[in-house]
C-alpha positions as CSV (number, residue, x, y, z in Angstrom):
1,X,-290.0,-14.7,27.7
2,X,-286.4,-15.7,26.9
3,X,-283.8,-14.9,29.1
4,X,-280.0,-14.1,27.6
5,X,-277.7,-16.2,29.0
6,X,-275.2,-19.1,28.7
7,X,-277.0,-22.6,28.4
8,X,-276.0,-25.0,31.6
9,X,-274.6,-27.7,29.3
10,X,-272.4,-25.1,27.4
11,X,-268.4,-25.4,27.9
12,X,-267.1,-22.2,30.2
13,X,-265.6,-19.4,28.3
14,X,-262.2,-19.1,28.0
15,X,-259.8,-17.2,30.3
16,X,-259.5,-13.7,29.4
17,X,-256.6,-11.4,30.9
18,X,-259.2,-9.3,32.2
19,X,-259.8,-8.5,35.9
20,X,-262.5,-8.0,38.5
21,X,-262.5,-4.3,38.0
22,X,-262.7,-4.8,34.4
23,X,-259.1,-3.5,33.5
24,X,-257.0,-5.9,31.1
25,X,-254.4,-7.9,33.9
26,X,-250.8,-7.8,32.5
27,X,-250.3,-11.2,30.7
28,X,-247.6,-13.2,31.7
29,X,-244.1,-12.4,29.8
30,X,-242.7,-15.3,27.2
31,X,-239.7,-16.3,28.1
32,X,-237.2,-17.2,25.4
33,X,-236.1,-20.7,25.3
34,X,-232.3,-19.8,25.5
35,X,-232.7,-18.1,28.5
36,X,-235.0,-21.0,30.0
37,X,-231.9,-23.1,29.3
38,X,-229.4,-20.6,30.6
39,X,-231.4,-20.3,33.6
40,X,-231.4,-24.5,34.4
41,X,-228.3,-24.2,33.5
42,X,-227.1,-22.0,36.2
43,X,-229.8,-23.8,39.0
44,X,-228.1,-27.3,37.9
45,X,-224.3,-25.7,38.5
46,X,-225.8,-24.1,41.8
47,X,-226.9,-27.1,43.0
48,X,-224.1,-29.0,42.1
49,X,-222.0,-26.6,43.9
50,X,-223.5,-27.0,47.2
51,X,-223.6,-30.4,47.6
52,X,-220.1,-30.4,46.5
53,X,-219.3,-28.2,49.2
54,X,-221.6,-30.3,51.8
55,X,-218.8,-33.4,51.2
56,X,-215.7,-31.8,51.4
57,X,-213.4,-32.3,54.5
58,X,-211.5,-28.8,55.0
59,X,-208.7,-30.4,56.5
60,X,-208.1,-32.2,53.9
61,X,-208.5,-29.7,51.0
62,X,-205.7,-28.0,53.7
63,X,-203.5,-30.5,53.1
64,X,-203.6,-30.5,48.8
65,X,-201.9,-28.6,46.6
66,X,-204.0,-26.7,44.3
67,X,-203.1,-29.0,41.4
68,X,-204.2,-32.3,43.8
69,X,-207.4,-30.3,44.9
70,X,-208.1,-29.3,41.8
71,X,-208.0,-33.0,40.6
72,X,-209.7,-34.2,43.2
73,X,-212.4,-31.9,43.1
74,X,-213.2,-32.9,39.5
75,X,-213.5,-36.4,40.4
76,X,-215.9,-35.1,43.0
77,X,-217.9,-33.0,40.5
78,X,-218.3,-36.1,38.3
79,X,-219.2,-38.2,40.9
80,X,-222.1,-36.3,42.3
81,X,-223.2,-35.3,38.9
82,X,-223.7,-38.6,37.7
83,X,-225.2,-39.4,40.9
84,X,-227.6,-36.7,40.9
85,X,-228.2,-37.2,37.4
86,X,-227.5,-33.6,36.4
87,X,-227.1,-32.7,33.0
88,X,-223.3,-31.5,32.5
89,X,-220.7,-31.9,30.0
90,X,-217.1,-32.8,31.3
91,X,-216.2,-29.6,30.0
92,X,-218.5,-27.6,32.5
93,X,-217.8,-29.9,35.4
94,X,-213.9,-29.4,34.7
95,X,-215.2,-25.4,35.0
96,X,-217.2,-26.0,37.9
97,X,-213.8,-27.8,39.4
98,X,-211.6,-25.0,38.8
99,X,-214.3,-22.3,40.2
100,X,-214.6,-24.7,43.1
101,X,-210.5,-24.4,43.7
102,X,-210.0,-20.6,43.4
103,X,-212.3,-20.0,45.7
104,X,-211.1,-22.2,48.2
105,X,-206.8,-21.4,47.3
106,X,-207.0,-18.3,45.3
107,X,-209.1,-15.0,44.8
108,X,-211.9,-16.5,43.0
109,X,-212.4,-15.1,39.7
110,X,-209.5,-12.5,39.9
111,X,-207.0,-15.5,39.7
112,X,-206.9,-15.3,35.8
113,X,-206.1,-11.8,36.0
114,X,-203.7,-11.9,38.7
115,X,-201.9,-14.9,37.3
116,X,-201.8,-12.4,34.0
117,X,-198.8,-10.6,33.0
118,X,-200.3,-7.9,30.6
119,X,-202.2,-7.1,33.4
120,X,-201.4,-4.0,36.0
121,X,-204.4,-2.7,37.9
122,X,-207.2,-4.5,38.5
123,X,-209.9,-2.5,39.5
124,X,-213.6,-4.4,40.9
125,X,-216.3,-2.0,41.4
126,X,-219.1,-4.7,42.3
127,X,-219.8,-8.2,41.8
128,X,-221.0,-7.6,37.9
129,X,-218.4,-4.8,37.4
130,X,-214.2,-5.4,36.6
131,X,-211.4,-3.4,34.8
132,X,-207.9,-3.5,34.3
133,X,-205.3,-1.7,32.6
134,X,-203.3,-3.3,30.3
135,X,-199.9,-1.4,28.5
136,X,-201.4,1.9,30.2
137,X,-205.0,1.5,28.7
138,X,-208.3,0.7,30.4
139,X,-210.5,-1.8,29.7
140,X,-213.6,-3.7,31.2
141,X,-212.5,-7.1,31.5
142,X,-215.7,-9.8,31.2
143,X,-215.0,-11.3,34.9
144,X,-218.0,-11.6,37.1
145,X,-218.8,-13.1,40.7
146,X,-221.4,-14.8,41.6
147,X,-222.9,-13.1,43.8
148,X,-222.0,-9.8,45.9
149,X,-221.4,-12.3,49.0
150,X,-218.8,-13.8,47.0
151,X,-216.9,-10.9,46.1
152,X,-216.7,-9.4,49.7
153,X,-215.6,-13.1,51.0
154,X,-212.7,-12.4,48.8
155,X,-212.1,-9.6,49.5
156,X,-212.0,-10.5,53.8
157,X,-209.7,-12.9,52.7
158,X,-207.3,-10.6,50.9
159,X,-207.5,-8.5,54.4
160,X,-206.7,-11.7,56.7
161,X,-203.9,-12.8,54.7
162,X,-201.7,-9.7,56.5
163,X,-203.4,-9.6,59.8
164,X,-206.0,-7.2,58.9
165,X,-210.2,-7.2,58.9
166,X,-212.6,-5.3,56.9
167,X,-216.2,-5.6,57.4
168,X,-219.0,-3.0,58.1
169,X,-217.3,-1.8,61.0
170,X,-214.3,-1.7,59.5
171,X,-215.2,-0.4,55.6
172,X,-212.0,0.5,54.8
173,X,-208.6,-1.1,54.7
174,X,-205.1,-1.2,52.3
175,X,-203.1,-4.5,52.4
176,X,-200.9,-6.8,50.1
177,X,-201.1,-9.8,49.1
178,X,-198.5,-12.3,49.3
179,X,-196.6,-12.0,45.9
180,X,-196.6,-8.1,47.2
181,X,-199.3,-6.6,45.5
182,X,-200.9,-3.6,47.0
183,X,-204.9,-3.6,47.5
184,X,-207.2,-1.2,48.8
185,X,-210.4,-2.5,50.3
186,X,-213.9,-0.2,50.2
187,X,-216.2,-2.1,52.2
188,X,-220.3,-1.6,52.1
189,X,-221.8,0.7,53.6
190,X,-219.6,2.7,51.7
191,X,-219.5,1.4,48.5
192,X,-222.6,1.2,47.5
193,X,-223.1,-1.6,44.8
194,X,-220.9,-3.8,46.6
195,X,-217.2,-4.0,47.9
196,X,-214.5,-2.2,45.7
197,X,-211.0,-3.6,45.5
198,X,-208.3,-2.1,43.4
199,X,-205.3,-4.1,43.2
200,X,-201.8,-2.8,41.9
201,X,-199.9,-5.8,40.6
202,X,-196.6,-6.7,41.6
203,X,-193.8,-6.4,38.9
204,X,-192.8,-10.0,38.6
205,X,-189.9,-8.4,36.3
206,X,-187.3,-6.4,38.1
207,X,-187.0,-3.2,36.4
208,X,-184.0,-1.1,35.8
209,X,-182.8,1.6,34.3
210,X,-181.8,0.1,31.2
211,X,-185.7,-1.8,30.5
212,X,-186.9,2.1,31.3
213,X,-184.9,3.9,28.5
214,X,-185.4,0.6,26.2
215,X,-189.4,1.2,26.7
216,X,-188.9,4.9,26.3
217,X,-189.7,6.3,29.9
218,X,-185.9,7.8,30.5
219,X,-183.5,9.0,28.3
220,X,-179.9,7.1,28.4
221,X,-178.4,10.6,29.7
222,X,-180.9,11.3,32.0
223,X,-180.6,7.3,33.2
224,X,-176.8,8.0,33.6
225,X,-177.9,11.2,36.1
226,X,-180.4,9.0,38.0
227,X,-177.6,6.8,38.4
228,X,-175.5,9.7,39.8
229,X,-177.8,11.2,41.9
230,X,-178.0,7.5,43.2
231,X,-174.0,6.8,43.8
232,X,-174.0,10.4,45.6
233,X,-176.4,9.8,48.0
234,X,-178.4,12.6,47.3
235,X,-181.8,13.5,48.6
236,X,-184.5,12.8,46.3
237,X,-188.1,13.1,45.8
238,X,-189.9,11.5,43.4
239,X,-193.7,12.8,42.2
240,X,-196.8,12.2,40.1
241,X,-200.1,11.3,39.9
242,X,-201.7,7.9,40.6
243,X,-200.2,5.2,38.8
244,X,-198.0,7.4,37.0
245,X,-195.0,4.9,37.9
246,X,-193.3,6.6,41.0
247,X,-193.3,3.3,43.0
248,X,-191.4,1.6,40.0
249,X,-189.0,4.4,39.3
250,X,-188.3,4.3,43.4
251,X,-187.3,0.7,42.9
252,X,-185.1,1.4,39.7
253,X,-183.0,4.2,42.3
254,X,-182.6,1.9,45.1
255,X,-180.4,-0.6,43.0
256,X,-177.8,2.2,43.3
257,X,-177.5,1.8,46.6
258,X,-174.4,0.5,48.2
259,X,-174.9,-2.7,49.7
260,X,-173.2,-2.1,53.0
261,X,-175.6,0.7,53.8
262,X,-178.4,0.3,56.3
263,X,-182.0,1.3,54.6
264,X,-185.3,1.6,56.6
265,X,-188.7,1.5,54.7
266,X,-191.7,2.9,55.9
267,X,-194.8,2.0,54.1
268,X,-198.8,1.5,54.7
269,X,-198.6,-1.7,52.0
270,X,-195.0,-2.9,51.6
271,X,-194.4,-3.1,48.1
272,X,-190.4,-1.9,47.2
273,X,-189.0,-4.3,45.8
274,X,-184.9,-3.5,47.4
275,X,-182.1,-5.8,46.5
276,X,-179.8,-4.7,49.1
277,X,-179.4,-7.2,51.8
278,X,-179.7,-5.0,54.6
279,X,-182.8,-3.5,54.6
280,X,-185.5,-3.3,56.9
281,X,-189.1,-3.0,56.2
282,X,-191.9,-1.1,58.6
283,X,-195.1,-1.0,58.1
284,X,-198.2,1.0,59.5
285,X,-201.0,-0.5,61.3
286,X,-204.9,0.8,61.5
287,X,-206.4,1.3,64.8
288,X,-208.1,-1.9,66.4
289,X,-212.2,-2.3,66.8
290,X,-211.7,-0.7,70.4
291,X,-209.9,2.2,68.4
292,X,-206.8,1.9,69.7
293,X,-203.1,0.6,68.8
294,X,-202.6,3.0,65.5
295,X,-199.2,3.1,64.3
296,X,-198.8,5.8,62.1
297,X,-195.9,6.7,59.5
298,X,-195.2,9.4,61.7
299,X,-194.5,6.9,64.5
300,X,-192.6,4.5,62.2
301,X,-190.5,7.9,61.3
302,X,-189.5,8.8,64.8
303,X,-188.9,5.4,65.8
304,X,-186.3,5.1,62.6
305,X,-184.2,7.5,63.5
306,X,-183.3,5.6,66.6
307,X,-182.3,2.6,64.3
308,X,-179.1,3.7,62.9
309,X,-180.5,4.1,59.3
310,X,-178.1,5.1,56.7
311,X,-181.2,6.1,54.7
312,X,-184.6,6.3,55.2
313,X,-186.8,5.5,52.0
314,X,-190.9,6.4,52.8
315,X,-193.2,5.2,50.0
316,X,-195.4,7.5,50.4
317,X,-195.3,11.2,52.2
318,X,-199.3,12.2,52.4
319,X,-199.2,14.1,55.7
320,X,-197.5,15.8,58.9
321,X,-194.9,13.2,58.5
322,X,-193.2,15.4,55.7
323,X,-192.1,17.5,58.6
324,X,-189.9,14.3,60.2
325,X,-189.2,13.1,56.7
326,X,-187.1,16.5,55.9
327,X,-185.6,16.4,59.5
328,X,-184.3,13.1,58.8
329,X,-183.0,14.3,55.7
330,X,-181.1,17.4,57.6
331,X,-179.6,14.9,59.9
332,X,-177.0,12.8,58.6
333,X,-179.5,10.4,56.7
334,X,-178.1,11.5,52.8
335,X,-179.8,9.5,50.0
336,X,-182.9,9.6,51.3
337,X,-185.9,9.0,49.1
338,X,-189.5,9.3,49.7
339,X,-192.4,9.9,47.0
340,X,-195.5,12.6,47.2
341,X,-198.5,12.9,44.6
342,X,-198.0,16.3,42.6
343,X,-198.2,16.9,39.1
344,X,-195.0,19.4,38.7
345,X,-192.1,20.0,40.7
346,X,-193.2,23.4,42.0
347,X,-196.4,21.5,43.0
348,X,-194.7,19.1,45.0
349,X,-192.7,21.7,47.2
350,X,-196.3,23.3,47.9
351,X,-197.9,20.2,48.8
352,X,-194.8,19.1,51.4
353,X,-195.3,22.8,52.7
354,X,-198.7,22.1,53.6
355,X,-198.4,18.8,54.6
356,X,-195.6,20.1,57.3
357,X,-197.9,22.9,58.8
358,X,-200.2,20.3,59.0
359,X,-198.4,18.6,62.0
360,X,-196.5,21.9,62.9
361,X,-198.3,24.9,62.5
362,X,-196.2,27.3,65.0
363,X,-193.5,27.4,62.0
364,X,-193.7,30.2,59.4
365,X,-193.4,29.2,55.7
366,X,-190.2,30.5,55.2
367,X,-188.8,28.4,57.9
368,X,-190.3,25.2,56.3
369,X,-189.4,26.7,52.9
370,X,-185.7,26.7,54.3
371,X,-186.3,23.2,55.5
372,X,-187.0,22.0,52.4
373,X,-184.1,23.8,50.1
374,X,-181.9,22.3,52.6
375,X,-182.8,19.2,52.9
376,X,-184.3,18.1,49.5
377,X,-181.3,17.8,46.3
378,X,-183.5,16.5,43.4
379,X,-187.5,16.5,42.7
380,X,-188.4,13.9,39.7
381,X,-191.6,14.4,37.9
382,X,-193.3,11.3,36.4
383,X,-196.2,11.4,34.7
384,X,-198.6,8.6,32.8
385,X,-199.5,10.1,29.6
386,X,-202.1,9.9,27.2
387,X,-201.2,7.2,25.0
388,X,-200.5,4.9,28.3
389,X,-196.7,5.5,28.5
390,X,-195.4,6.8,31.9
391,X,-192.7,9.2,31.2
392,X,-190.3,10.9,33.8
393,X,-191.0,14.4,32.5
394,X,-188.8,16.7,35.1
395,X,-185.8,16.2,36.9
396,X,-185.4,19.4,38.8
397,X,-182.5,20.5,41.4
398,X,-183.6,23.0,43.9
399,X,-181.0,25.6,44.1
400,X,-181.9,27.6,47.1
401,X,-184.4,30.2,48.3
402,X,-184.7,33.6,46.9
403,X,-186.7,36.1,49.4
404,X,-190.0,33.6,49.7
405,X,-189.3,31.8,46.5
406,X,-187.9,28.6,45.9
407,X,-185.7,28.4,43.3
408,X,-185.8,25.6,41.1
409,X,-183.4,24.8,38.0
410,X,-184.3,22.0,35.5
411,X,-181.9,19.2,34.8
412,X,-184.2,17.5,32.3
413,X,-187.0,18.2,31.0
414,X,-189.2,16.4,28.3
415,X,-190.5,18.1,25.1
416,X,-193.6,17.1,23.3
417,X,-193.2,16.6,19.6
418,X,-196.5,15.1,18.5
419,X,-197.2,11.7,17.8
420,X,-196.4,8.9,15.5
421,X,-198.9,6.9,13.2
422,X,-200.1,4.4,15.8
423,X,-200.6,7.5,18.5
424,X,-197.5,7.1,20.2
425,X,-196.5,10.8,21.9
426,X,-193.1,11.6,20.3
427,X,-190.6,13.9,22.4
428,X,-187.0,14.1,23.4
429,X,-185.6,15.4,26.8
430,X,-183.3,18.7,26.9
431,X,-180.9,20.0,29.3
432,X,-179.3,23.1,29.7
433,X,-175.6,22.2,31.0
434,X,-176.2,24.3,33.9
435,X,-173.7,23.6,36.7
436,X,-175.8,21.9,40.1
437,X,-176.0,23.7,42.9
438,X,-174.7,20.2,44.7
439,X,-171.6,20.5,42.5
440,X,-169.3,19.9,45.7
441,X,-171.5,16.7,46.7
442,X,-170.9,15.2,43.4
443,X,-166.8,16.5,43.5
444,X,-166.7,14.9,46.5
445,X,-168.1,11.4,45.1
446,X,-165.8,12.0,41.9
447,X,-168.9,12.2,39.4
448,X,-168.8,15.9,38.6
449,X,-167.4,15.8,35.3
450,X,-169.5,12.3,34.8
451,X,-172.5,14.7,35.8
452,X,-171.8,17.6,33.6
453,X,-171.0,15.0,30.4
454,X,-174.4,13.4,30.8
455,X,-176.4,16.3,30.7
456,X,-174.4,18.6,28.2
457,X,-177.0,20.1,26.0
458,X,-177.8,17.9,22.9
């Protein structure tokens, strides 16, 4: 009888991508050959990384400028590649060199876009993950980092630069960095595809008044009021949304101030700009690991007004603190200025009402309504509209209280007109010509008629 089989001298069949059970195995996925070479790319430029690192002497590199580092860390690079015999142009190893600095000087990849002018937030929402806004638009930007372990390195380095941590302990932290740029810090586990920095940039540019109107955020009439309100020493406070421009604006009102007056600042990040030469600047500090050792604005506040301020300017009111902001205000500190996130006048009273229960909740609201009519002259609205611009959009004078109802009177106000061709809102800002309820303030300065001229109804 025959038997069915394979003969002994026969070659073995060929592999099939079938398994034991009988089911087809998954066959093995092609790779492409661009992405073979992308990927010995990137193991070469690892590679070459770390043995870099291996033979530097950090107290050394401490001692270079970032130009000498940077040069000396490309002769490095070329030395170990040609030792190593790795595969990289000059271009790529003048790359690598550059990398190698910012990380070891600078913020990594985010040095490009710091050291960018167009640039205004900067906003990293993992290691794969980066926009800014540029001229009031946002865009994703093609920066990446290496690696989430590189991204929350620089972001613990931003936080040491001032004297502060963040780590998983610690998730959460604001600070500046040292050309005064503000950062906020979100730390895993709370961000959850890796640590979240959002950086406002510092205006290398002083701006004024006159760059506002010339860009189209004031009015020259309603500039000439600011300027009044300003000179007067009146009490002012300035709202809007995030990044609407209230920070900037606050800047742009302190030039008016006299240069023999005493200003305090009270901040969590420092970032006004004041050109008066007798200024001091506070700043809050977070509790400890233990804790303990908090200093709060309200703290900062109370300790002020034992510093023989002639104003008090607070960057940003956000809780009970309104209540010692507006008693500073009612005692002898005129020209006060302090900033709270609203998007219209009338919201902004509400919100400092609430925020001054919130520390003091044994006074009625009409006592803290009467707080606030006498201590606060002026509320300016900003706002960052839709085609990018930030606009000032109110200046309102509270005139008083009427039964429980604050009474508010706009100076300026700004009417939309549509927009032009390229999207551009168009609008102008009105006044009425009403007399201020301040009127004796400004008689007193001399700026009354100066006052009424700038904002006679056009």
């Amino acid at each position: 009888m025959k038997r069915f089989g394979r003969r002994s001298d026969a070659p073995p069949p060929e592999p099939t991508a079938e398994s034991a059970t009988g089911q087809h195995a998954p066959l093995a996925p092609r790779v492409e050959p661009e992405v073979a070479v992308a990927a010995e790319k990137a193991r070469v430029i690892a590679q070459l990384r770390t043995t870099v690192m291996d033979r530097i002497d950090p107290a050394v590199a401490a001692r270079l400028s970032p130009e000498q580092l940077c040069e000396q860390l490309a002769r490095l690079v070329h030395e170990v590649a040609g030792q190593e015999r790795l595969e990289l142009t000059l271009r790529e190893q003048a790359a690598l060199a550059e990398e190698l600095t910012q990380d070891m000087v600078g913020y990594g990849p985010l040095d490009p876009l710091l050291r960018d002018e167009t640039v205004t937030d900067i906003m990293v929402n993992g290691p794969d993950c980066v926009f800014v806004e540029r001229r009031g638009l946002i865009q994703r930007e093609s920066v990446l980092f290496r690696s989430g372990a590189q991204l929350a390195s620089i972001a613990q380095k931003m936080a040491a630069a001032v004297g502060r941590r963040v780590d998983e302990s610690s998730p959460l932290v604001d600070c500046r960095l040292p050309d005064g740029s503000r950062v906020n810090v979100v730390f895993p586990p709370l961000a959850l595809d890796g640590a979240c920095i959002s950086i406002r940039k510092f205006a290398k540019k002083k701006i004024d008044f006159g760059s506002m109107v010339a860009n189209g955020s004031i009015s020259e009439p309603m500039a000439r009021v600011l300027e009044i309100a300003g000179r007067c020493r009146l009490n002012i406070l300035i709202s809007g949304g995030t990044g609407s421009g209230k920070t900037t604006l606050m800047n742009a009102l302190s030039r008016w101030i006299d240069h023999g007056e005493r200003v305090v600042t009270i901040e969590d990040a420092a970032e006004l700009q004041l050109q008066q030469p007798h200024v001091v600047r506070l700043e809050t500090r977070p509790p400890n690991l233990e804790g303990r050792g908090e200093i709060t604005q309200r703290d900062l506040l109370k300790n002020a007004l034992r510093m023989r301020p002639d104003r008090i300017i607070v960057g940003e009111v956000r809780g009970p603190e309104a209540f010692d902001m507006l008693q500073a205000m009612n005692t002898g500190h005129d020209g006060s200025i302090c900033t709270v996130h609203a998007n219209t006048p009338r919201d902004a009273l509400t919100r400092v009402e609430n925020m001054v229960q919130m520390g003091t909740t044994s006074l009625p609201p009409r006592a803290v309504r009467i707080q606030i009519t006498s201590a606060v002259d002026l509320i300016i609205q900003v706002q960052r509209m839709r085609d990018g611009q930030r606009r000032v959009t109110h200046v309102t004078e509270i005139c008083g209280l009427e039964g429980e109802v604050v009474t508010l009177n706009d100076v300026f106000l700004f009417e939309y007109q549509g927009e032009d061709a390229n999207g551009r809102i168009r609008g102008r800002w009105v006044s009425p010509g009403i007399r201020p309820a301040f009127a004796d303030r400004l008689e007193y300065f001399g700026l009354l008629s100066a006052w009424m001229a700038a904002t006679e109804p056009r």
